[in-house]
mmCIF file of the protein (N, C-alpha, C, O) and its ligand, coordinates in Angstrom:
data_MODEL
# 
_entry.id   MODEL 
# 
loop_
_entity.id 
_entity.type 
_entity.pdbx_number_of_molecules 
1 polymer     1 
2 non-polymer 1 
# 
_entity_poly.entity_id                      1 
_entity_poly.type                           'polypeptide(L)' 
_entity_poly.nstd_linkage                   no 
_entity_poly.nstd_monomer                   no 
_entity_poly.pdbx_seq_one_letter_code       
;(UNK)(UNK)(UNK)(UNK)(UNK)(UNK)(UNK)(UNK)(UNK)(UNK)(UNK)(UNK)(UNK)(UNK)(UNK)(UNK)
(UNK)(UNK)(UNK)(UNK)(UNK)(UNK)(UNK)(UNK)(UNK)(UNK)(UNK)(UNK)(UNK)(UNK)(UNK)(UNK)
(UNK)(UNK)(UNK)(UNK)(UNK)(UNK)(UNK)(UNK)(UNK)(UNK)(UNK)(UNK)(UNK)(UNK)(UNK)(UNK)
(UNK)(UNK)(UNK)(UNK)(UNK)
;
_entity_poly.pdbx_seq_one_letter_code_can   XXXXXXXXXXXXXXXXXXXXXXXXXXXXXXXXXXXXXXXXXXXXXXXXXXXXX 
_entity_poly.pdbx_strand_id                 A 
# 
loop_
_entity_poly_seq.entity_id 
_entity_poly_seq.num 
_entity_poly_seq.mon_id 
_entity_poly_seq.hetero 
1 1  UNK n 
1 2  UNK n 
1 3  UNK n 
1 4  UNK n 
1 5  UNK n 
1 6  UNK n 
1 7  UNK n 
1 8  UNK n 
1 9  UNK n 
1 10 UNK n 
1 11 UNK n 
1 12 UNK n 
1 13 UNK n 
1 14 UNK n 
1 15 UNK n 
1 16 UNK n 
1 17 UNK n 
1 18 UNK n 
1 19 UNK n 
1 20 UNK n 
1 21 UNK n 
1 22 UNK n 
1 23 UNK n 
1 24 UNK n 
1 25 UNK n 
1 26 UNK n 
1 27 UNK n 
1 28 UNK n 
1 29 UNK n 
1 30 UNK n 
1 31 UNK n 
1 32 UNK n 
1 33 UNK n 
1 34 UNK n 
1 35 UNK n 
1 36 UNK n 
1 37 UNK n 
1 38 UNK n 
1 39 UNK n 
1 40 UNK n 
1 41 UNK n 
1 42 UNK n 
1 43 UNK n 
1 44 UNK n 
1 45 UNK n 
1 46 UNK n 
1 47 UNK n 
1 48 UNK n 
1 49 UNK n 
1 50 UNK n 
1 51 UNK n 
1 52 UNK n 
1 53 UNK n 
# 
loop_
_struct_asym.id 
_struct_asym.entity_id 
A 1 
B 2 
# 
loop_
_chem_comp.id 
_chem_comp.type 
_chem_comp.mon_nstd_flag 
UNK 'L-peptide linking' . 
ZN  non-polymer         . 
# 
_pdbx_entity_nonpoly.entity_id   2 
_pdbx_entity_nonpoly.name        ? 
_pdbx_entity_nonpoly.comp_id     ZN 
# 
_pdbx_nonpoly_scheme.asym_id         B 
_pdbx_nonpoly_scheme.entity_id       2 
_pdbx_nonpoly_scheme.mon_id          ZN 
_pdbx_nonpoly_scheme.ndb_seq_num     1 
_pdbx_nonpoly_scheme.pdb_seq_num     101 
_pdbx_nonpoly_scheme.auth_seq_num    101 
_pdbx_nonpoly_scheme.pdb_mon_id      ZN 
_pdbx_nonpoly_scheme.auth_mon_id     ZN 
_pdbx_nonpoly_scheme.pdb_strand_id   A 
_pdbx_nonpoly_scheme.pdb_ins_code    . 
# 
loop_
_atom_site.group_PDB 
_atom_site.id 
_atom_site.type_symbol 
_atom_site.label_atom_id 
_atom_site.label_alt_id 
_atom_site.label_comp_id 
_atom_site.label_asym_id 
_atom_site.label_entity_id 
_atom_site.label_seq_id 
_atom_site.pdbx_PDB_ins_code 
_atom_site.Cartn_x 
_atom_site.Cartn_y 
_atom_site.Cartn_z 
_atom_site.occupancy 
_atom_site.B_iso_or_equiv 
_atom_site.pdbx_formal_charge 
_atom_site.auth_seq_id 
_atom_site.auth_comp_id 
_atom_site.auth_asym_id 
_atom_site.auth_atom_id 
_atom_site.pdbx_PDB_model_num 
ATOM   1   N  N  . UNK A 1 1  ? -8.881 3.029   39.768 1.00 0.00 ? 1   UNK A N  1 
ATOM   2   C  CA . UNK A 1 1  ? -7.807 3.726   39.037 1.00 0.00 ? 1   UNK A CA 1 
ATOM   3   C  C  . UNK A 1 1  ? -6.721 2.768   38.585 1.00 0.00 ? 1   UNK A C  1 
ATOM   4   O  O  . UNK A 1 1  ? -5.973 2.874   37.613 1.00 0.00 ? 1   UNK A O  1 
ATOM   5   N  N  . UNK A 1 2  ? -6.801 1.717   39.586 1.00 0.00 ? 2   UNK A N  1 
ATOM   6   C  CA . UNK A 1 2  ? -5.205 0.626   39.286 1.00 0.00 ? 2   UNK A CA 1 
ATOM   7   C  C  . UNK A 1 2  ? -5.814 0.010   38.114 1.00 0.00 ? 2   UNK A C  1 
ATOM   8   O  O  . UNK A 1 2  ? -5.259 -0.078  37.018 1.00 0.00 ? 2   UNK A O  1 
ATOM   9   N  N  . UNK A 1 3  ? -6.847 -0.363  38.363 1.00 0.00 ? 3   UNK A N  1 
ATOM   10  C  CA . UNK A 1 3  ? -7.509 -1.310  36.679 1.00 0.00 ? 3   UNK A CA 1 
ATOM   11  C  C  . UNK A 1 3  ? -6.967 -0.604  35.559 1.00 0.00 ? 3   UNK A C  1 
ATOM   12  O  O  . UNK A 1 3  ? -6.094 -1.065  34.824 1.00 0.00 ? 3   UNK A O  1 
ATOM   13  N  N  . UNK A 1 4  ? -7.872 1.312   35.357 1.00 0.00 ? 4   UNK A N  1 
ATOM   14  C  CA . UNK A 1 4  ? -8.059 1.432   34.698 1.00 0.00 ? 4   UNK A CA 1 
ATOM   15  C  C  . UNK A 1 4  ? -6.097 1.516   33.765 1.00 0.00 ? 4   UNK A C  1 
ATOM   16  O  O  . UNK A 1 4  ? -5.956 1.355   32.553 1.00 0.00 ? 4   UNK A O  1 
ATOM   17  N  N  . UNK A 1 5  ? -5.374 1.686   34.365 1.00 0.00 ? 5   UNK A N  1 
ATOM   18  C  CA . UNK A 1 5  ? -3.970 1.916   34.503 1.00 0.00 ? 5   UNK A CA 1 
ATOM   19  C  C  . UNK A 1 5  ? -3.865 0.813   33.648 1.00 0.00 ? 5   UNK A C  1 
ATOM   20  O  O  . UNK A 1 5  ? -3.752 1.006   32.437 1.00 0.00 ? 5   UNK A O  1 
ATOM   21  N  N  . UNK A 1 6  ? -3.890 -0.487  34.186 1.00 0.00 ? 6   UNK A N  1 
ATOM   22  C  CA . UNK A 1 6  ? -3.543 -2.030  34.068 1.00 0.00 ? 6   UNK A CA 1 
ATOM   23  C  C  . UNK A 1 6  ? -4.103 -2.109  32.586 1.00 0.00 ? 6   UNK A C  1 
ATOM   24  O  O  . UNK A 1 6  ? -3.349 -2.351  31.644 1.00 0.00 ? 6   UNK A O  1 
ATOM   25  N  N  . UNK A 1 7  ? -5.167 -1.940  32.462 1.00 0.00 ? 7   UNK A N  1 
ATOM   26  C  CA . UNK A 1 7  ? -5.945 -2.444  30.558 1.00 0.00 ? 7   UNK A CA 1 
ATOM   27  C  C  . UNK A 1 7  ? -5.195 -1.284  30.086 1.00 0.00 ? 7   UNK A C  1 
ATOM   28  O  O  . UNK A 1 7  ? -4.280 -1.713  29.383 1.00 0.00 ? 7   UNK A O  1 
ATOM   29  N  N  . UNK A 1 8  ? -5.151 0.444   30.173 1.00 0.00 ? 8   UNK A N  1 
ATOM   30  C  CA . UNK A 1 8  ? -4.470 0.657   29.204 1.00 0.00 ? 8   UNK A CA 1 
ATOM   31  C  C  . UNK A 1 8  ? -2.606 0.613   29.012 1.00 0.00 ? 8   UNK A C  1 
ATOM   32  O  O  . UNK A 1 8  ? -1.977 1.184   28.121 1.00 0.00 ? 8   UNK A O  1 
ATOM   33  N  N  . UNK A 1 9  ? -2.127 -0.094  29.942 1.00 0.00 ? 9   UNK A N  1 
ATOM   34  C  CA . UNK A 1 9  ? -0.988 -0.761  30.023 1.00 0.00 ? 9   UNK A CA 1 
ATOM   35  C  C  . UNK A 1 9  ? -0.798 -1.244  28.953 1.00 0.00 ? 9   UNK A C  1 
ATOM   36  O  O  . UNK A 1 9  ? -0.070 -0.882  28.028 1.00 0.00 ? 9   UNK A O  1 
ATOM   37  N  N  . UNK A 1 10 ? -1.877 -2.606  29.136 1.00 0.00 ? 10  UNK A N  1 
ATOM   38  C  CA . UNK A 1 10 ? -2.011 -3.553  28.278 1.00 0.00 ? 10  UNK A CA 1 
ATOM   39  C  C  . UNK A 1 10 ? -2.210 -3.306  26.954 1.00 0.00 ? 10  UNK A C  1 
ATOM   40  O  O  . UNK A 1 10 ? -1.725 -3.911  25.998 1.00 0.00 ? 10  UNK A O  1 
ATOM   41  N  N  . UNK A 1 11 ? -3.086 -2.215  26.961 1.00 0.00 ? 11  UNK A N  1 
ATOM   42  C  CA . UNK A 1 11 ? -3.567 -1.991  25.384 1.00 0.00 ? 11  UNK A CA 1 
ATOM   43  C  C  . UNK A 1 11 ? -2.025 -1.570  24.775 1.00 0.00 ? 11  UNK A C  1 
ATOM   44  O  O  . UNK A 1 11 ? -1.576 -1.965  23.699 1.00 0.00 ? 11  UNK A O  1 
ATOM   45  N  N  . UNK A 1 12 ? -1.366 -0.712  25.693 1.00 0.00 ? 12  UNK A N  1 
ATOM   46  C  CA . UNK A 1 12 ? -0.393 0.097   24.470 1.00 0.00 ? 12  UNK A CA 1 
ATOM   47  C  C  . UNK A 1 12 ? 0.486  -0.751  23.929 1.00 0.00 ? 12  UNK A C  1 
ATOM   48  O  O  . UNK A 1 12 ? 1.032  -0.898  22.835 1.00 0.00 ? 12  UNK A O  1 
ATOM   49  N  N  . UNK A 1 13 ? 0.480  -1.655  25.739 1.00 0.00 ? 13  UNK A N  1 
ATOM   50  C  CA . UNK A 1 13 ? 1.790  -3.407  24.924 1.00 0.00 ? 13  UNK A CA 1 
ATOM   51  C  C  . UNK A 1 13 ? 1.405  -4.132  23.671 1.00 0.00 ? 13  UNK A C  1 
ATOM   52  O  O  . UNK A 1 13 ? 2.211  -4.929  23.190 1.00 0.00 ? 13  UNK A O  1 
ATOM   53  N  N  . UNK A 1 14 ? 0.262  -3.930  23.108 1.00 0.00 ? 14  UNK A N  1 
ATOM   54  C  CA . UNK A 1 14 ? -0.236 -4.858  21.673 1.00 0.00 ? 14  UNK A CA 1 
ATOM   55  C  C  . UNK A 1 14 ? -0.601 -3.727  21.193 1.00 0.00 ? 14  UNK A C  1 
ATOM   56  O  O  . UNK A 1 14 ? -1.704 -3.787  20.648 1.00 0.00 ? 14  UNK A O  1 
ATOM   57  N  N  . UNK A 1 15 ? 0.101  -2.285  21.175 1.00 0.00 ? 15  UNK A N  1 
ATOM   58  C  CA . UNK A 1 15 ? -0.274 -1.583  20.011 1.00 0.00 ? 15  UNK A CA 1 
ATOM   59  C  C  . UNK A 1 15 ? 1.246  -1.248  19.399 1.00 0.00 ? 15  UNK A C  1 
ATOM   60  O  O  . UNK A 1 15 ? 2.331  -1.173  19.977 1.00 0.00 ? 15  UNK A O  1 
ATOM   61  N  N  . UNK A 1 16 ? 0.836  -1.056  17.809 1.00 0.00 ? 16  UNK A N  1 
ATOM   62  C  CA . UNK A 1 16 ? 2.154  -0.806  17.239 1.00 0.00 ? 16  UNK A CA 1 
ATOM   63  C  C  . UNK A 1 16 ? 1.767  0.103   15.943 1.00 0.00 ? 16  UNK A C  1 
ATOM   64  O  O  . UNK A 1 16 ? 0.755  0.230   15.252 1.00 0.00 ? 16  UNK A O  1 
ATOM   65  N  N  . UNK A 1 17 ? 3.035  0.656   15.954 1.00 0.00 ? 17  UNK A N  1 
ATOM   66  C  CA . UNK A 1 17 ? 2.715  1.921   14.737 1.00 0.00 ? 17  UNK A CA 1 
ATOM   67  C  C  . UNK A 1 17 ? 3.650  1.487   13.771 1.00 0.00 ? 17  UNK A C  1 
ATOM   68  O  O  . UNK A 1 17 ? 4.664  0.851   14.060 1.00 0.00 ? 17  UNK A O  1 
ATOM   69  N  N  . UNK A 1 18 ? 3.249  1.898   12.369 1.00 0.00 ? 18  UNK A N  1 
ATOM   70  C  CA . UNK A 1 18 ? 3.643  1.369   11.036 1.00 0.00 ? 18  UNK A CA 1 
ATOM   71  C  C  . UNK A 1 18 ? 5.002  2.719   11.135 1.00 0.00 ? 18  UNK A C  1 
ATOM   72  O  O  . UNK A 1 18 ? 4.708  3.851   11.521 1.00 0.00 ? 18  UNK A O  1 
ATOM   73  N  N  . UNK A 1 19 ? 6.405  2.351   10.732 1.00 0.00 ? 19  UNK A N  1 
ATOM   74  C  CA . UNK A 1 19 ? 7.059  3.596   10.680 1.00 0.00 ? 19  UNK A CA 1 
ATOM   75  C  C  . UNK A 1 19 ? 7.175  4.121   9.463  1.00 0.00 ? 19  UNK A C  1 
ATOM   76  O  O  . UNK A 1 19 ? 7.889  5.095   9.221  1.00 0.00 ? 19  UNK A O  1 
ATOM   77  N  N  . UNK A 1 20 ? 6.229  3.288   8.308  1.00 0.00 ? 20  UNK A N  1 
ATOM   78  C  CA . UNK A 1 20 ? 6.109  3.954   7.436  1.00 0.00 ? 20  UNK A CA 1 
ATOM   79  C  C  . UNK A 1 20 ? 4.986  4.706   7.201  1.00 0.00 ? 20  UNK A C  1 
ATOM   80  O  O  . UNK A 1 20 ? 5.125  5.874   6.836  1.00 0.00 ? 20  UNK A O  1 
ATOM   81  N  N  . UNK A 1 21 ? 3.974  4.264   7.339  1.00 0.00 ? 21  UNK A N  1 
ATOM   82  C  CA . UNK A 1 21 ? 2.758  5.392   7.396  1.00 0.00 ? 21  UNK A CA 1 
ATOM   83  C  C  . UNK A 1 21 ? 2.077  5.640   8.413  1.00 0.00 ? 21  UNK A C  1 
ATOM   84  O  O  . UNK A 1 21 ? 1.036  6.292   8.496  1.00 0.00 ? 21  UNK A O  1 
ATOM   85  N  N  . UNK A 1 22 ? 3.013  4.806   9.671  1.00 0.00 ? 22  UNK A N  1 
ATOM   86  C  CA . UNK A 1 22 ? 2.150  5.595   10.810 1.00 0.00 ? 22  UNK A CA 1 
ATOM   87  C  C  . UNK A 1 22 ? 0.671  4.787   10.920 1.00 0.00 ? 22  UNK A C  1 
ATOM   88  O  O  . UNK A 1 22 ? -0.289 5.316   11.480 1.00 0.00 ? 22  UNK A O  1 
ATOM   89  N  N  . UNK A 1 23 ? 0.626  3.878   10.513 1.00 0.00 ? 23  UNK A N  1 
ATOM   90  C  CA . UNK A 1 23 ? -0.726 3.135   11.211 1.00 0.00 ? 23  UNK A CA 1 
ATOM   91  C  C  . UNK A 1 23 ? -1.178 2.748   12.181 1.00 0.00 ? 23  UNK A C  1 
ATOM   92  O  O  . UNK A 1 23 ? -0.689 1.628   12.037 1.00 0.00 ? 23  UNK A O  1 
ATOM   93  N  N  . UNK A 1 24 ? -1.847 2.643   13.341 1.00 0.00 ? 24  UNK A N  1 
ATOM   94  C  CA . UNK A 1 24 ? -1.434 2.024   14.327 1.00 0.00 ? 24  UNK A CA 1 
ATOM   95  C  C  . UNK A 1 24 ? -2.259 0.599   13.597 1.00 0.00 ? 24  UNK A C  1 
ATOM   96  O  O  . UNK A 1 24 ? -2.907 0.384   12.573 1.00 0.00 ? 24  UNK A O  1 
ATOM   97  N  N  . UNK A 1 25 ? -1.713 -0.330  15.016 1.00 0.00 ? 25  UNK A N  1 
ATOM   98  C  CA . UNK A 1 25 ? -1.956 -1.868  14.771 1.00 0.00 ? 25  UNK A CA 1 
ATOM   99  C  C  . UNK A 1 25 ? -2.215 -2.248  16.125 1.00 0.00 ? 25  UNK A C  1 
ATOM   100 O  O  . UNK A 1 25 ? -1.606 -1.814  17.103 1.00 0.00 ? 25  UNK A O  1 
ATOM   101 N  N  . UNK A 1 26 ? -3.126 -3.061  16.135 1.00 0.00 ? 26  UNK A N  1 
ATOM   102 C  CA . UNK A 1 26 ? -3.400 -3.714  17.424 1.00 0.00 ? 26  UNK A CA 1 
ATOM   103 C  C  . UNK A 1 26 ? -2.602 -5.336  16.860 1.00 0.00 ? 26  UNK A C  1 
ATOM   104 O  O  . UNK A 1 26 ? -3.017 -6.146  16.031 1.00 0.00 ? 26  UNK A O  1 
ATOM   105 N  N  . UNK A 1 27 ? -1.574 -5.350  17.543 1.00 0.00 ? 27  UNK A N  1 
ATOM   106 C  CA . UNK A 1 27 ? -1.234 -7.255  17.650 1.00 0.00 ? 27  UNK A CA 1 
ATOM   107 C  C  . UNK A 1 27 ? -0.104 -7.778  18.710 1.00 0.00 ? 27  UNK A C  1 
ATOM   108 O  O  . UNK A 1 27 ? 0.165  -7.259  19.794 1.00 0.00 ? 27  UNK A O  1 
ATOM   109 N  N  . UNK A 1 28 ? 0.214  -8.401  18.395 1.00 0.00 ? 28  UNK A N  1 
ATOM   110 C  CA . UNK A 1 28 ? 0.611  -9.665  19.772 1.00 0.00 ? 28  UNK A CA 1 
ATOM   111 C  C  . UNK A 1 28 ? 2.409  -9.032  18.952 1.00 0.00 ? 28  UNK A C  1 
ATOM   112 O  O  . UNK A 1 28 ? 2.787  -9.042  17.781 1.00 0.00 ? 28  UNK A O  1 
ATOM   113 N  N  . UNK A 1 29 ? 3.042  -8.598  20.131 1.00 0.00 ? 29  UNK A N  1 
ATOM   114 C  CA . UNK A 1 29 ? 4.139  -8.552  20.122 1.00 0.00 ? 29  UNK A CA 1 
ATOM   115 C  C  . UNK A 1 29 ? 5.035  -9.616  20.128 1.00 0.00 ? 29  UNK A C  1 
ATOM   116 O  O  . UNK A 1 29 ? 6.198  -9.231  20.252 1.00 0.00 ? 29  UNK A O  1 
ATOM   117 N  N  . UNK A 1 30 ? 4.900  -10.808 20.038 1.00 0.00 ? 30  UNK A N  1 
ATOM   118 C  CA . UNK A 1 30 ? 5.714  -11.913 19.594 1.00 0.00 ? 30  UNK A CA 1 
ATOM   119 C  C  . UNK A 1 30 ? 5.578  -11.699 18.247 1.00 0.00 ? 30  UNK A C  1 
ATOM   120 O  O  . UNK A 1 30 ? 6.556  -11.426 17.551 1.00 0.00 ? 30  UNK A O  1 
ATOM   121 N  N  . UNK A 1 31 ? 4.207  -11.816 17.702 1.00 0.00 ? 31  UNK A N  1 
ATOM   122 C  CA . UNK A 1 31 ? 4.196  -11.859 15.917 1.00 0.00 ? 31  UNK A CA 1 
ATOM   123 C  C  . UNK A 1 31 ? 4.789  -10.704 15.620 1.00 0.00 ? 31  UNK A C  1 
ATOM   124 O  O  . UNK A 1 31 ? 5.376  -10.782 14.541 1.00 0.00 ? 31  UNK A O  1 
ATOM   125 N  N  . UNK A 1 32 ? 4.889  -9.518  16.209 1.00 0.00 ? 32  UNK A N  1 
ATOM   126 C  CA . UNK A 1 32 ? 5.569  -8.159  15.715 1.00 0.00 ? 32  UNK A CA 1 
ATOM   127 C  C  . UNK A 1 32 ? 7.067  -9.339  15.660 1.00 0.00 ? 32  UNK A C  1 
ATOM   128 O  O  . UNK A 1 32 ? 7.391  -9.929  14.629 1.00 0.00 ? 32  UNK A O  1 
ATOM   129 N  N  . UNK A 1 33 ? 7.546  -9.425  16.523 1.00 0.00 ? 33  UNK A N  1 
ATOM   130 C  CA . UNK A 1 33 ? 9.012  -9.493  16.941 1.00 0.00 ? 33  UNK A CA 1 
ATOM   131 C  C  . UNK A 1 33 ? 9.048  -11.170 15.653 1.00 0.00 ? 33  UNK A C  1 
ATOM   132 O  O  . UNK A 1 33 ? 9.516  -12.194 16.152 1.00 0.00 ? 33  UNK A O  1 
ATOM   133 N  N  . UNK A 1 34 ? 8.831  -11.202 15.002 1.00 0.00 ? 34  UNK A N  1 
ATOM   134 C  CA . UNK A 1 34 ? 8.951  -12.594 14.174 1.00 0.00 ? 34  UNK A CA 1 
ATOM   135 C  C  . UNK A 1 34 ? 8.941  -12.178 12.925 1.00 0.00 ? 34  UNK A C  1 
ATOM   136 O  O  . UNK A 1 34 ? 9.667  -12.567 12.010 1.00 0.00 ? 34  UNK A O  1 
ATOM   137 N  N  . UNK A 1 35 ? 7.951  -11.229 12.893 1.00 0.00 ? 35  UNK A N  1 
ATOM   138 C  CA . UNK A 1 35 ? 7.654  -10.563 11.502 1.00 0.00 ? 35  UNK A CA 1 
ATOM   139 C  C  . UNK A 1 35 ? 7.089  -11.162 10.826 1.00 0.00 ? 35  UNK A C  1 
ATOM   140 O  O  . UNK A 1 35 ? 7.364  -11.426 9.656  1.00 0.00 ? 35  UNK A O  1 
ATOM   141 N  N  . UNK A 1 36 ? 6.096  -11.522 11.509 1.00 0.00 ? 36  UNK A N  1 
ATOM   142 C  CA . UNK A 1 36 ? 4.363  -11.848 11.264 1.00 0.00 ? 36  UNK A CA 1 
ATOM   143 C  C  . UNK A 1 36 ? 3.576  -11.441 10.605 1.00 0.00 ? 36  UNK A C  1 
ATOM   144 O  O  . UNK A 1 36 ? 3.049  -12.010 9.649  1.00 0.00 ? 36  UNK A O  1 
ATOM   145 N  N  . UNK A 1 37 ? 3.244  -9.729  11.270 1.00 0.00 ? 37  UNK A N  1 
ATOM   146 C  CA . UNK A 1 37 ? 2.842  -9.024  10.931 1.00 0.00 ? 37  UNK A CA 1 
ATOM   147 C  C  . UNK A 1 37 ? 2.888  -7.804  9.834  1.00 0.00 ? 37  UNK A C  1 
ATOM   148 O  O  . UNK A 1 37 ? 3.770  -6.993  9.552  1.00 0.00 ? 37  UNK A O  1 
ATOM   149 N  N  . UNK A 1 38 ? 1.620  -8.009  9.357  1.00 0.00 ? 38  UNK A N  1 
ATOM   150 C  CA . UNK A 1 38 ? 2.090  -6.514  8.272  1.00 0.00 ? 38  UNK A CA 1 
ATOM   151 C  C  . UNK A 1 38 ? 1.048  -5.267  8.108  1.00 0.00 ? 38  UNK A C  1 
ATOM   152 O  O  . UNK A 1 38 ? -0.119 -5.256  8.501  1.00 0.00 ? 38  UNK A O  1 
ATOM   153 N  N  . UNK A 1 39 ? 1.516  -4.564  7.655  1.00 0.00 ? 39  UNK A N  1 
ATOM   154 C  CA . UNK A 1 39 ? 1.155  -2.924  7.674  1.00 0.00 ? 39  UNK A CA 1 
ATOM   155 C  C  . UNK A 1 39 ? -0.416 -3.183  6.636  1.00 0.00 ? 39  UNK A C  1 
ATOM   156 O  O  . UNK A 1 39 ? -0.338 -3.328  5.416  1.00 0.00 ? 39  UNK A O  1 
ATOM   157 N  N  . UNK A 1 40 ? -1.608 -3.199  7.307  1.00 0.00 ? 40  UNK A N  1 
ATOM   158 C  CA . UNK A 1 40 ? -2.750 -3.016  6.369  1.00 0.00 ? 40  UNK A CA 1 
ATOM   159 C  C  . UNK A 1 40 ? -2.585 -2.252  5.263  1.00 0.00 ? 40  UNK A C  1 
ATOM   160 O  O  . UNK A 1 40 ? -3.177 -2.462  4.204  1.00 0.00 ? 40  UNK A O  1 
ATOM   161 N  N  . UNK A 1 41 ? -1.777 -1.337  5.461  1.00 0.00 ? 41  UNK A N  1 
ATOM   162 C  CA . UNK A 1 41 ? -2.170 -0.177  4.362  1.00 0.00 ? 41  UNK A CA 1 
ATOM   163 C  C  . UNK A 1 41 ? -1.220 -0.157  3.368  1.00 0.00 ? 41  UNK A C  1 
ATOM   164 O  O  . UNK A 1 41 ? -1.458 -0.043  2.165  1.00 0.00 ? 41  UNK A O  1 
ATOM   165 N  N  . UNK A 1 42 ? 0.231  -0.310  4.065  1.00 0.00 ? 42  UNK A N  1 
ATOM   166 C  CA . UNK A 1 42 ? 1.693  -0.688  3.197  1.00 0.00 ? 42  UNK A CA 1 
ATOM   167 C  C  . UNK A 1 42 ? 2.504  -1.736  3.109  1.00 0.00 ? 42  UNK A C  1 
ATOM   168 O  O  . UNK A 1 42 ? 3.640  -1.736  2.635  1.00 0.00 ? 42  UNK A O  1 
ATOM   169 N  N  . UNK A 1 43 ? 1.732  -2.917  3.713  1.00 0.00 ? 43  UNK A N  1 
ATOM   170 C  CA . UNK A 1 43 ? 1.960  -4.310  3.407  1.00 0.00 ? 43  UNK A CA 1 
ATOM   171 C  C  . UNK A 1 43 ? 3.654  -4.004  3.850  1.00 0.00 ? 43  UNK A C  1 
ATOM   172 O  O  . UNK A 1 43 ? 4.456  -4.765  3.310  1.00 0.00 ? 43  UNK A O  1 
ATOM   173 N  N  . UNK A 1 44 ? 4.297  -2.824  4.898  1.00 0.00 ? 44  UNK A N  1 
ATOM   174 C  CA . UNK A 1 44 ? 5.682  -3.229  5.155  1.00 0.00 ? 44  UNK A CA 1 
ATOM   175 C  C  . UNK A 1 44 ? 5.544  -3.559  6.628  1.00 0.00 ? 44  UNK A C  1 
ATOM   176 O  O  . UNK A 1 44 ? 4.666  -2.966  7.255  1.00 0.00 ? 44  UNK A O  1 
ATOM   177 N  N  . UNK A 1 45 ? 6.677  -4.855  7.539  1.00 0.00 ? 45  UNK A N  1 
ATOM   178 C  CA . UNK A 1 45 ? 6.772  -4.669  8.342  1.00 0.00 ? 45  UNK A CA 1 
ATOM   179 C  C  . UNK A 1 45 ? 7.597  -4.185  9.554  1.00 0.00 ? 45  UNK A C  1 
ATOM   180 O  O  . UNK A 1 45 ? 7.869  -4.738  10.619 1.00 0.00 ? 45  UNK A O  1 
ATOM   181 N  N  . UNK A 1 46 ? 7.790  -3.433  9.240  1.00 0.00 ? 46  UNK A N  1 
ATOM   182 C  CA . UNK A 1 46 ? 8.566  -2.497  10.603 1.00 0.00 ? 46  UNK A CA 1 
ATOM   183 C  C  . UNK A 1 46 ? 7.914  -1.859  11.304 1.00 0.00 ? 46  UNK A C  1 
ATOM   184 O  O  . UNK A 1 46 ? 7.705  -0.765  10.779 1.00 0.00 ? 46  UNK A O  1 
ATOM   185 N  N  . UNK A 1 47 ? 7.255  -1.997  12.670 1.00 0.00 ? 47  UNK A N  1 
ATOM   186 C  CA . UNK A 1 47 ? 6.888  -1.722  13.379 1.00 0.00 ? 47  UNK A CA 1 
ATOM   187 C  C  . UNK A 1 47 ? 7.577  -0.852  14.583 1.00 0.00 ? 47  UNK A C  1 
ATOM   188 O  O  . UNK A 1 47 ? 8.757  -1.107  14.822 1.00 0.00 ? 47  UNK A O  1 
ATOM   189 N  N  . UNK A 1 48 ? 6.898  0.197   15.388 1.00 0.00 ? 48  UNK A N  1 
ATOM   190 C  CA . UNK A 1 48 ? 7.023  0.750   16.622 1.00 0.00 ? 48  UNK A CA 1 
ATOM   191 C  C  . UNK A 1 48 ? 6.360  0.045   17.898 1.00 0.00 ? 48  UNK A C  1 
ATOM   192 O  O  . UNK A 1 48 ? 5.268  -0.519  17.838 1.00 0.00 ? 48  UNK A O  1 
ATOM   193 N  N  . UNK A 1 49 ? 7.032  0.125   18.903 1.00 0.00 ? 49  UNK A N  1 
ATOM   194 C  CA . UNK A 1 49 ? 5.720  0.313   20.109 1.00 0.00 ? 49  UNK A CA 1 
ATOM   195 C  C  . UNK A 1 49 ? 5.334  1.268   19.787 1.00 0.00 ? 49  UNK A C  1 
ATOM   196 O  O  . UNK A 1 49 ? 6.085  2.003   19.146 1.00 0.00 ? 49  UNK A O  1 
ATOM   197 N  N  . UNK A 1 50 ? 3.763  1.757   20.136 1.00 0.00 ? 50  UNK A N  1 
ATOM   198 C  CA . UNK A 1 50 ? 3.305  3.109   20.183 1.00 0.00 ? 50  UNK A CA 1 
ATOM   199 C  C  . UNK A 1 50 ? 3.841  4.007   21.127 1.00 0.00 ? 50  UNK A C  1 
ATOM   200 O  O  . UNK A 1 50 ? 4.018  5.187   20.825 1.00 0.00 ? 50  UNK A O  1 
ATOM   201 N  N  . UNK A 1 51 ? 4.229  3.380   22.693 1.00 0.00 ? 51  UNK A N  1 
ATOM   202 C  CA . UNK A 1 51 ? 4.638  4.253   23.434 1.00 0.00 ? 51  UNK A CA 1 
ATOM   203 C  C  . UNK A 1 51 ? 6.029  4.988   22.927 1.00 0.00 ? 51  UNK A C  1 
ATOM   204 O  O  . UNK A 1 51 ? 5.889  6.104   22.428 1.00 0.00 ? 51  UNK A O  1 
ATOM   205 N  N  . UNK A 1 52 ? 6.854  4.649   22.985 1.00 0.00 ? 52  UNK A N  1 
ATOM   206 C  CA . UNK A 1 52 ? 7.944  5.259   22.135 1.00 0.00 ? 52  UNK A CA 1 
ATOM   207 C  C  . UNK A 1 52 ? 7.300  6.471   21.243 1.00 0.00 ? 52  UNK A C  1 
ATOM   208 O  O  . UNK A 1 52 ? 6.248  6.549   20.609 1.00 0.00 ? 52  UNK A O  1 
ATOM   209 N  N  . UNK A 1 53 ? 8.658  7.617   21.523 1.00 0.00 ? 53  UNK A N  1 
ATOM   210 C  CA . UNK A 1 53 ? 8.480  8.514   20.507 1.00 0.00 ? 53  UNK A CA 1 
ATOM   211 C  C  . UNK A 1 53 ? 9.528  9.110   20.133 1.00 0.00 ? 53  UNK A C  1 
ATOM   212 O  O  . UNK A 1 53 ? 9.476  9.938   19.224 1.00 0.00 ? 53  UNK A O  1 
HETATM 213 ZN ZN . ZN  B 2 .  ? 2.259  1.062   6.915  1.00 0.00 2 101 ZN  A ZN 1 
# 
């Protein structure tokens, strides 16, 4: 049960949602926090954690 806890920990820490269309994204929260990253679908980057709501 502690594993299964631990990976989806992990997963939600490198997931991120587009706040413009709501995409999710799997990536490395440093490149979020640099603004690295961009929205596949709307090429914007502003990102969520997923957990947040
Ligand atoms: Zn988007």
């Amino acid at each position: 049960m502690a594993k299964i806890l631990e990976a989806q920990n992990r997963l939600f820490k490198n997931m991120f949602v587009c706040k413009k269309c709501q995409t999710k994204m799997k990536a490395d929260p440093q490149k979020i926090l640099k603004g690295k990253v961009k929205c596949r679908k709307c090429q914007k980057k502003s990102f969520r954690p997923l957990k947040k709501k």
